[in-house]
TORKOL-4160 file (C-alpha; in steps of 0.2 Angstrom, whole numbers, padded with zeros to 4 digits, m for minus):
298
<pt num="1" X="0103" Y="0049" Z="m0135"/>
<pt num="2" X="0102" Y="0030" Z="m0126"/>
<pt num="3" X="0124" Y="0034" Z="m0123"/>
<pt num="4" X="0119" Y="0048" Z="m0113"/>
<pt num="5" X="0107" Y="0040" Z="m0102"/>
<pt num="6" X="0115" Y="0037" Z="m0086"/>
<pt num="7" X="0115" Y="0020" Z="m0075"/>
<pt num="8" X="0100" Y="0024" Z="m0063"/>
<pt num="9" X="0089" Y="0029" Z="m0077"/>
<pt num="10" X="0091" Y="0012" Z="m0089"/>
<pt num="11" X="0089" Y="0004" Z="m0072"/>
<pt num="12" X="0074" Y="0011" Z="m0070"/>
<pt num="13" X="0066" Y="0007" Z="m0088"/>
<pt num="14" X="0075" Y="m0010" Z="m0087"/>
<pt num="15" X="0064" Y="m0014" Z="m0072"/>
<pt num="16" X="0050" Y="m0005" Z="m0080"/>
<pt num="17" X="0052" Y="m0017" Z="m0095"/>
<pt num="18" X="0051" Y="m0034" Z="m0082"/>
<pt num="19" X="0035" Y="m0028" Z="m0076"/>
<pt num="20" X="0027" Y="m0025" Z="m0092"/>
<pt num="21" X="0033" Y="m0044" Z="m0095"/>
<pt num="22" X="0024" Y="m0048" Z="m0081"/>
<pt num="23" X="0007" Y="m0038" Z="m0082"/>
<pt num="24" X="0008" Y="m0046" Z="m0101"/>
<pt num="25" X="0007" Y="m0062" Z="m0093"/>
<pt num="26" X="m0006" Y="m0059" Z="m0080"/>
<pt num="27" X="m0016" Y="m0054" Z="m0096"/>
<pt num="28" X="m0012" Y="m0070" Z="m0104"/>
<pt num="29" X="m0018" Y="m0081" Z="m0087"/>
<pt num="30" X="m0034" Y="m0070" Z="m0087"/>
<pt num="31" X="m0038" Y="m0073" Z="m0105"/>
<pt num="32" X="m0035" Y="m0092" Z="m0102"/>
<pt num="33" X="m0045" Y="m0093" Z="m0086"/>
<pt num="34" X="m0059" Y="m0082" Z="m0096"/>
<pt num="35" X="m0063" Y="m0095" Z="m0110"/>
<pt num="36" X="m0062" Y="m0108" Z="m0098"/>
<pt num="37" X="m0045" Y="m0117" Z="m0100"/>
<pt num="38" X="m0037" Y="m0127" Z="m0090"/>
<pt num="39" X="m0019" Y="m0124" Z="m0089"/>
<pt num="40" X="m0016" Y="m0143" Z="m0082"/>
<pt num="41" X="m0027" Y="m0149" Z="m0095"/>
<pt num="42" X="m0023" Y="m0142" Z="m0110"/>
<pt num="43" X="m0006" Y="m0137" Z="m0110"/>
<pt num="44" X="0006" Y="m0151" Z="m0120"/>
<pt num="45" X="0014" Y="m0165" Z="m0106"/>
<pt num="46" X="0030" Y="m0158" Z="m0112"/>
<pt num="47" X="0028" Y="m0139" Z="m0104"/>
<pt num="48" X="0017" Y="m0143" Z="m0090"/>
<pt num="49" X="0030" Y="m0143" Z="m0076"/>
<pt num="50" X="0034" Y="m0122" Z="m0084"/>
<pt num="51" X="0017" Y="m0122" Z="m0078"/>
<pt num="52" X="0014" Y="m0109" Z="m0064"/>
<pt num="53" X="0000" Y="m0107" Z="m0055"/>
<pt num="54" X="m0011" Y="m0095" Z="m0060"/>
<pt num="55" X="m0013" Y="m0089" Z="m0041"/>
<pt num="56" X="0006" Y="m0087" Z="m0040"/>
<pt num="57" X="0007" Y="m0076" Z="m0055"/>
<pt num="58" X="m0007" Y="m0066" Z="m0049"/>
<pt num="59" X="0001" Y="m0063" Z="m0033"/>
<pt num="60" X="0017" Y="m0059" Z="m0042"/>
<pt num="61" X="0007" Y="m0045" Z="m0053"/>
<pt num="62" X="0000" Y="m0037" Z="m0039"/>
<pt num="63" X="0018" Y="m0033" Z="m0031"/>
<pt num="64" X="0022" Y="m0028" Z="m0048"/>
<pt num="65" X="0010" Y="m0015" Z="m0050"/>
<pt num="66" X="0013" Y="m0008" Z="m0033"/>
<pt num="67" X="0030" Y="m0005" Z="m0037"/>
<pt num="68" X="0027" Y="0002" Z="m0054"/>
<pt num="69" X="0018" Y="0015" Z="m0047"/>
<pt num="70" X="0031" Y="0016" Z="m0035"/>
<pt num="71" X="0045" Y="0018" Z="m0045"/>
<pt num="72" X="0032" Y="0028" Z="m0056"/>
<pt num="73" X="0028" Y="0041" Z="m0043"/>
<pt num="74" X="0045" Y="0044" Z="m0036"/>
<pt num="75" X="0056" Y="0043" Z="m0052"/>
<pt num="76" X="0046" Y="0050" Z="m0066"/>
<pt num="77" X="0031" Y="0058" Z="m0058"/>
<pt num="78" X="0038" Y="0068" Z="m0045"/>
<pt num="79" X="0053" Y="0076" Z="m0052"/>
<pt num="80" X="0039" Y="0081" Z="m0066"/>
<pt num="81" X="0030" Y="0090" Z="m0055"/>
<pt num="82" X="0045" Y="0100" Z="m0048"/>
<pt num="83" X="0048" Y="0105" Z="m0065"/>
<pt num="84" X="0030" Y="0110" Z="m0068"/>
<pt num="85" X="0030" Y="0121" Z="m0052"/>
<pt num="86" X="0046" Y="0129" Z="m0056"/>
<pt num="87" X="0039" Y="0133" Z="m0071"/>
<pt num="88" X="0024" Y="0139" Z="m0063"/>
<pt num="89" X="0035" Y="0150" Z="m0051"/>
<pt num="90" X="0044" Y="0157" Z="m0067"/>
<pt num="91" X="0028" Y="0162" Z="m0076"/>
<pt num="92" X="0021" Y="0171" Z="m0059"/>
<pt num="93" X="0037" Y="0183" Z="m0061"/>
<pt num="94" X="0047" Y="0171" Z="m0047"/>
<pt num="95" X="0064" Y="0167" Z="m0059"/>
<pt num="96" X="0075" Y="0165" Z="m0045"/>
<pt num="97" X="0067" Y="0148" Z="m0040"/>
<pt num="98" X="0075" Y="0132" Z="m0045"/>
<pt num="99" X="0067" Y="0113" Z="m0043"/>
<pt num="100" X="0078" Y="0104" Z="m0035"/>
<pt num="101" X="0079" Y="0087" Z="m0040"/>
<pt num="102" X="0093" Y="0074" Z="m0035"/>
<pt num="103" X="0085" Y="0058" Z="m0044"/>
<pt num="104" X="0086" Y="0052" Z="m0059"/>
<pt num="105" X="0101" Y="0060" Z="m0066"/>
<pt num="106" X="0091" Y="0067" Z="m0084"/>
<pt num="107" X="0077" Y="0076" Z="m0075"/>
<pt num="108" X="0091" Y="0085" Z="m0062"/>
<pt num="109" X="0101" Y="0091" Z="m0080"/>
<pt num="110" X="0085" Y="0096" Z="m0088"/>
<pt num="111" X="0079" Y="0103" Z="m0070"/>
<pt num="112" X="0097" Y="0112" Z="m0072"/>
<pt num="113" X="0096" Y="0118" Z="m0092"/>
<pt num="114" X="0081" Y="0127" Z="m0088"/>
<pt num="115" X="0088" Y="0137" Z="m0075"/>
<pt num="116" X="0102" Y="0141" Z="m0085"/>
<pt num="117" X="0090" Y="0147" Z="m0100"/>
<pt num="118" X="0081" Y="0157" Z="m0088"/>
<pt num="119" X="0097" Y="0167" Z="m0081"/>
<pt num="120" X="0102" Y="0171" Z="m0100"/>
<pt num="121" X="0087" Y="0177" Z="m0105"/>
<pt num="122" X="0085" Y="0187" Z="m0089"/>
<pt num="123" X="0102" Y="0194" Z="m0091"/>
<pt num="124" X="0100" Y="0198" Z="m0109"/>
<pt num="125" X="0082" Y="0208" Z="m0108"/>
<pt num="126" X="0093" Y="0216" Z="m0091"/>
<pt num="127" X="0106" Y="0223" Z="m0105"/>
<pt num="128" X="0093" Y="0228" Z="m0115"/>
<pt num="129" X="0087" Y="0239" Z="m0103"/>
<pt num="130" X="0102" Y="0246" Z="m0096"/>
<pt num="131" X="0110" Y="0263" Z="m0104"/>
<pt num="132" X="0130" Y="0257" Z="m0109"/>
<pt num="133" X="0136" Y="0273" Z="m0106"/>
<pt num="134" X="0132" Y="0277" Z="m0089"/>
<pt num="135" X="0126" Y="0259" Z="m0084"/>
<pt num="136" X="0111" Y="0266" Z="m0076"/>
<pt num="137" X="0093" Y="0259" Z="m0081"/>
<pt num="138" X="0088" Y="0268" Z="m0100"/>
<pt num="139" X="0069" Y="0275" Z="m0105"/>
<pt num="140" X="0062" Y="0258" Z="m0108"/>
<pt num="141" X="0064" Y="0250" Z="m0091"/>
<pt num="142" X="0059" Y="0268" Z="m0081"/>
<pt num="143" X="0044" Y="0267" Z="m0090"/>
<pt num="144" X="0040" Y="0249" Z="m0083"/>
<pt num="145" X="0047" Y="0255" Z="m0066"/>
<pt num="146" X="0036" Y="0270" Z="m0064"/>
<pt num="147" X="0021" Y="0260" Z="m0068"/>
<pt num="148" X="0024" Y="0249" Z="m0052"/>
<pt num="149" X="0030" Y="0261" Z="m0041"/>
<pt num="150" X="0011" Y="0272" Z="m0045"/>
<pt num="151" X="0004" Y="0257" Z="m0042"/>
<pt num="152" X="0010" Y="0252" Z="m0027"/>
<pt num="153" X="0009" Y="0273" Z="m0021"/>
<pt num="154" X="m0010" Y="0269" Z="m0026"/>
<pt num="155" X="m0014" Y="0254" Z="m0017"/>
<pt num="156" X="m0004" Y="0258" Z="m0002"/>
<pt num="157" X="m0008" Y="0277" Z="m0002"/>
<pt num="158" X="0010" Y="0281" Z="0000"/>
<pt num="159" X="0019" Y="0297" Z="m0007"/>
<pt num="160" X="0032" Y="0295" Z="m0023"/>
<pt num="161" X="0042" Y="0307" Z="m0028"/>
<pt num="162" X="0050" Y="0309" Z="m0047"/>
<pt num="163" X="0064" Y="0320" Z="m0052"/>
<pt num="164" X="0071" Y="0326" Z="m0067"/>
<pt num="165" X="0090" Y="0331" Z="m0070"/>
<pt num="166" X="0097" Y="0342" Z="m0086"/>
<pt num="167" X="0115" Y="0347" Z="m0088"/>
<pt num="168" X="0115" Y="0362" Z="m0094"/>
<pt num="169" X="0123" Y="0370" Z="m0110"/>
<pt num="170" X="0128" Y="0353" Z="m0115"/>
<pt num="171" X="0126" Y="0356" Z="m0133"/>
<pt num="172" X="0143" Y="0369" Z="m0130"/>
<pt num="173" X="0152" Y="0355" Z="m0120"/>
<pt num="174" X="0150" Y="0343" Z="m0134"/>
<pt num="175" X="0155" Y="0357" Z="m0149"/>
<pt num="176" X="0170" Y="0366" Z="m0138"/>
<pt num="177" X="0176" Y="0350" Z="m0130"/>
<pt num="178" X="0171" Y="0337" Z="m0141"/>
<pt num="179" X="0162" Y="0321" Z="m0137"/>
<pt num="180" X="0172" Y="0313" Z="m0126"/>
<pt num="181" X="0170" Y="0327" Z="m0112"/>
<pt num="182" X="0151" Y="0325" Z="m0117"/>
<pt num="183" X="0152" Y="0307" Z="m0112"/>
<pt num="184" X="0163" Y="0309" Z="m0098"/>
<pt num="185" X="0152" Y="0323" Z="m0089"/>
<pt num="186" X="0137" Y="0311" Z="m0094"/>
<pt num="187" X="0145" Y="0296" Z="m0083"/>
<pt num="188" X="0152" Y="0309" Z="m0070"/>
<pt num="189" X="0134" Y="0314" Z="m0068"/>
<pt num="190" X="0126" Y="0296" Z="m0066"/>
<pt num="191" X="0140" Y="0290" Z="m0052"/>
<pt num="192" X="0137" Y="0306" Z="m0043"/>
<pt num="193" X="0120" Y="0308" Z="m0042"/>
<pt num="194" X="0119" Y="0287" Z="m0036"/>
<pt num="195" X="0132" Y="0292" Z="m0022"/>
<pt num="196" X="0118" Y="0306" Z="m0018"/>
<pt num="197" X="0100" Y="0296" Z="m0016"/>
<pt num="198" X="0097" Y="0280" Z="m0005"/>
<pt num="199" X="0098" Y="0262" Z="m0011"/>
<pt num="200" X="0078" Y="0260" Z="m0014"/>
<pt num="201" X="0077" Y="0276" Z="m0024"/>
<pt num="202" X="0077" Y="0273" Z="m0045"/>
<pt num="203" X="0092" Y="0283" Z="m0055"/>
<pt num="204" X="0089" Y="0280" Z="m0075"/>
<pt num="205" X="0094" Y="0290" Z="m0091"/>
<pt num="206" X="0079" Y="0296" Z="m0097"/>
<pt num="207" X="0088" Y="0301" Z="m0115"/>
<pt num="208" X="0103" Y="0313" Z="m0121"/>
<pt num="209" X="0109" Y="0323" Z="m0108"/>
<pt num="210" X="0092" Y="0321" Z="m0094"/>
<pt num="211" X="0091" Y="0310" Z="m0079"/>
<pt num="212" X="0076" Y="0302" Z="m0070"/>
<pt num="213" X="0075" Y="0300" Z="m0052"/>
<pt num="214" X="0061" Y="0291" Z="m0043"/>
<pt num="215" X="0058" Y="0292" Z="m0023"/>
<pt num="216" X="0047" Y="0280" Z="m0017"/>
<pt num="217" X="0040" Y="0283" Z="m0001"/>
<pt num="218" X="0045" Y="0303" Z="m0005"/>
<pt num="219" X="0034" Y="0316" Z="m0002"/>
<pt num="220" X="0035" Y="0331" Z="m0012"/>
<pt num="221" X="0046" Y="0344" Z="0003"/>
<pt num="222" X="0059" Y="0328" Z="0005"/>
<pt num="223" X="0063" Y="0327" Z="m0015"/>
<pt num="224" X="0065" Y="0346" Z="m0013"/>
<pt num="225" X="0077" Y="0343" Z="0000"/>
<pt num="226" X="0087" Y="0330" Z="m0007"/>
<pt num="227" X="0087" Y="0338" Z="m0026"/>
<pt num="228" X="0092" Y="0354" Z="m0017"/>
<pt num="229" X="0107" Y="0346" Z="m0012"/>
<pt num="230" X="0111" Y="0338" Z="m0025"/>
<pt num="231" X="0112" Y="0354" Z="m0035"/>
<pt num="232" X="0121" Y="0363" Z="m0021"/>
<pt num="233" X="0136" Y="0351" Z="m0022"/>
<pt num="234" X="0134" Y="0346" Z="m0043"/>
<pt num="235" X="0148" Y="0358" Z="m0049"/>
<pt num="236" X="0161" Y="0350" Z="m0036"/>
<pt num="237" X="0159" Y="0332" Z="m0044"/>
<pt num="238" X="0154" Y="0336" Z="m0063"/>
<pt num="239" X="0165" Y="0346" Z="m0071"/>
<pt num="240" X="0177" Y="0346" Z="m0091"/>
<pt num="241" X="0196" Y="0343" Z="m0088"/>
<pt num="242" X="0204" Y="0336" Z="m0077"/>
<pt num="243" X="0210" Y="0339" Z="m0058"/>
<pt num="244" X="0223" Y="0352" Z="m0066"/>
<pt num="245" X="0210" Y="0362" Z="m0075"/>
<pt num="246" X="0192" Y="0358" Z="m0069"/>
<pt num="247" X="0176" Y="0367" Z="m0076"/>
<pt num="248" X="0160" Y="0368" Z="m0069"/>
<pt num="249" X="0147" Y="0360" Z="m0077"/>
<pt num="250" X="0129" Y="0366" Z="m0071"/>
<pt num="251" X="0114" Y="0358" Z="m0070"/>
<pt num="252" X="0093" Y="0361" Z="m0067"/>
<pt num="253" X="0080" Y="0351" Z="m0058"/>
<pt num="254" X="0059" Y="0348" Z="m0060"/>
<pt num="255" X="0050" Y="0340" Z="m0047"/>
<pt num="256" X="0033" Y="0333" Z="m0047"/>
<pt num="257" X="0026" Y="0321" Z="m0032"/>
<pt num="258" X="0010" Y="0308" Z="m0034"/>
<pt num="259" X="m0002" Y="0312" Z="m0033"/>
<pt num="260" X="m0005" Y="0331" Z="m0033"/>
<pt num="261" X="0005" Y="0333" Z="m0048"/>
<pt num="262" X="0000" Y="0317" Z="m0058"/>
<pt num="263" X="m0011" Y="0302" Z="m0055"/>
<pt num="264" X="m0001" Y="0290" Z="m0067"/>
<pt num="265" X="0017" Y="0288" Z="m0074"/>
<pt num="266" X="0015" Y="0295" Z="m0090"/>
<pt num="267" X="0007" Y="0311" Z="m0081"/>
<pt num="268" X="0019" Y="0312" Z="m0068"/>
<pt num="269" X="0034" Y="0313" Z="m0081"/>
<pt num="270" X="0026" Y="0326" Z="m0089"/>
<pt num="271" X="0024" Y="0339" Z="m0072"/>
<pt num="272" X="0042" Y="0335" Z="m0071"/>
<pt num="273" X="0047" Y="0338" Z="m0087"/>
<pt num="274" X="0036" Y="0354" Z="m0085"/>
<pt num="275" X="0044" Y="0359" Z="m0068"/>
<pt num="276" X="0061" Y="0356" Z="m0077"/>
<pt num="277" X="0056" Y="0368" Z="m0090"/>
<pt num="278" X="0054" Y="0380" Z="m0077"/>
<pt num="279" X="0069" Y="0379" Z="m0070"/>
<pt num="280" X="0076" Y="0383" Z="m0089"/>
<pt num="281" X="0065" Y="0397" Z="m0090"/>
<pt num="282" X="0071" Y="0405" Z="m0074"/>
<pt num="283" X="0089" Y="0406" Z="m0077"/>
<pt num="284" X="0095" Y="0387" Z="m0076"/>
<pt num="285" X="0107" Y="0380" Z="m0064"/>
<pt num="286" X="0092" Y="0378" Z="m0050"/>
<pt num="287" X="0079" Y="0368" Z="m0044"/>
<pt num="288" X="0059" Y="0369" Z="m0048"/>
<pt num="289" X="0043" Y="0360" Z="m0042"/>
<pt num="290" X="0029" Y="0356" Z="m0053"/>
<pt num="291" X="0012" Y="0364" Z="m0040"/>
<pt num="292" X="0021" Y="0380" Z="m0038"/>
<pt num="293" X="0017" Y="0384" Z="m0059"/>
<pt num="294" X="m0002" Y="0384" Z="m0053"/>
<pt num="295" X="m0006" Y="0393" Z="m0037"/>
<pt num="296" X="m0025" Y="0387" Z="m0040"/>
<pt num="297" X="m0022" Y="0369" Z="m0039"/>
<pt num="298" X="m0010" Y="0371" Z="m0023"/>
């Protein structure tokens, strides 16, 4: 361990160690002044010109303690407390900030290590919660997501807006075509549908062959709107075969909007799950919304 220490550090406990010397020795004069000795007096003729004065000494271990705590507070104290508040800043959710700390050398690396743990472990909970087929966002983080996003709608009395998309017949594609075509309608699906919403809307795979989209900020008419369009134009972009031979591949939509058609996110799935069962029930290949299935409540 000492061999990785670097110079400005074993400077710093080397001077340390003189002033312990030092405060040592006042404790030693104060001793001897306590019981009443006289340094003069009762040291041996052969040491008395080592003697110092006790005022001298004193003076000197004054100094000593006000740079001790100097050295103290600015090279072991303070790049400390930058490593407490970055931790305090990682718990509260913050794990982008860093403590920045240039002196000594051993707290910047430790400053440094932490960071990099925290980016790892951020990056593998990250994998864990993205889908790596379609590289959108899997059930686990929606659930998380939508949980915020009501919150926020609640607090802020703001509209949100959550759509649910099913290929259908894509049972068939997988028996007739075979997996691959599966899979590649699955990630055709994803990258069209993100080229179809804005950057603050939320595009997960909620499991198999169904897709979650959340609209904050959305009322119920504009999801419509924009899920409307995105059926219109869905057979263009997701399709089996290639550019030679293309298929159409269909797909049906269910709407539901906080908070007419639920008040939190385990509710809100289920209108859009039950608007997307509607949409089946009707024919497929279409849009549904969730308050049209109960006239009363509209």
């Amino acid at each position: 361990m000492d061999e990785k220490w670097s110079p400005s550090l074993r400077s710093i406990l080397a001077f340390l160690s003189m002033l312990m010397v030092l405060v040592v020795s006042v404790a030693l004069v104060v001793v001897w002044r306590y019981f009443g000795l006289d340094l003069g007096r009762d040291v041996p003729l052969d040491f008395q010109h080592l003697v110092v004065p006790a005022e001298i000494v004193l003076t000197f271990a004054v100094f000593a303690g006000l740079a001790t705590l100097f050295v103290y507070r600015h090279f072991v104290k303070k790049p400390l407390m930058r490593i407490y508040e970055m931790a305090d800043y990682i718990i509260n959710g913050d794990i982008a900030h860093k403590a920045r700390i240039a002196y000594p050398a051993e707290f910047r690396e430790l400053a440094n290590r932490l960071g990099v743990m925290v980016d790892r472990i951020v990056h593998a909970q990250s994998q864990e919660d993205i889908d790596s087929l379609t590289g959108l966002f899997n059930f686990r983080h929606l659930t998380n997501y939508l949980e915020t996003q009501v919150n926020l709608a609640a607090r802020y009395n703001r509209p949100l807006s959550l759509a649910m998309l099913d290929i259908d017949h894509f049972t068939e594609i997988n028996d007739l075509q075979g997996h691959g075509a599966g899979d590649a309608v699955l990630k055709l699906t994803a990258k069209y549908i993100e080229s179809m919403v804005r950057q603050v809307d939320y595009i997960g795979r909620y499991g198999g062959k169904t897709f979650v989209i959340v609209l904050p900020e959305t009322a119920a008419a504009s999801a419509m709107m924009v899920m409307e369009k995105i059926h219109r134009e869905f057979t263009n972009h997701v399709y089996v075969g290639d550019d030679r031979k293309k298929s159409p591949v269909f797909a049906s939509l269910g709407v539901a909007d906080y908070p007419r058609s639920g008040q939190d996110a385990g509710n809100l799935i289920a209108a859009a799950k039950t608007a997307l069962l509607v949409a089946k029930r009707r024919g497929r290949n279409q849009v549904a919304y969730f308050r049209s299935l109960d006239e009363k409540a509209a």
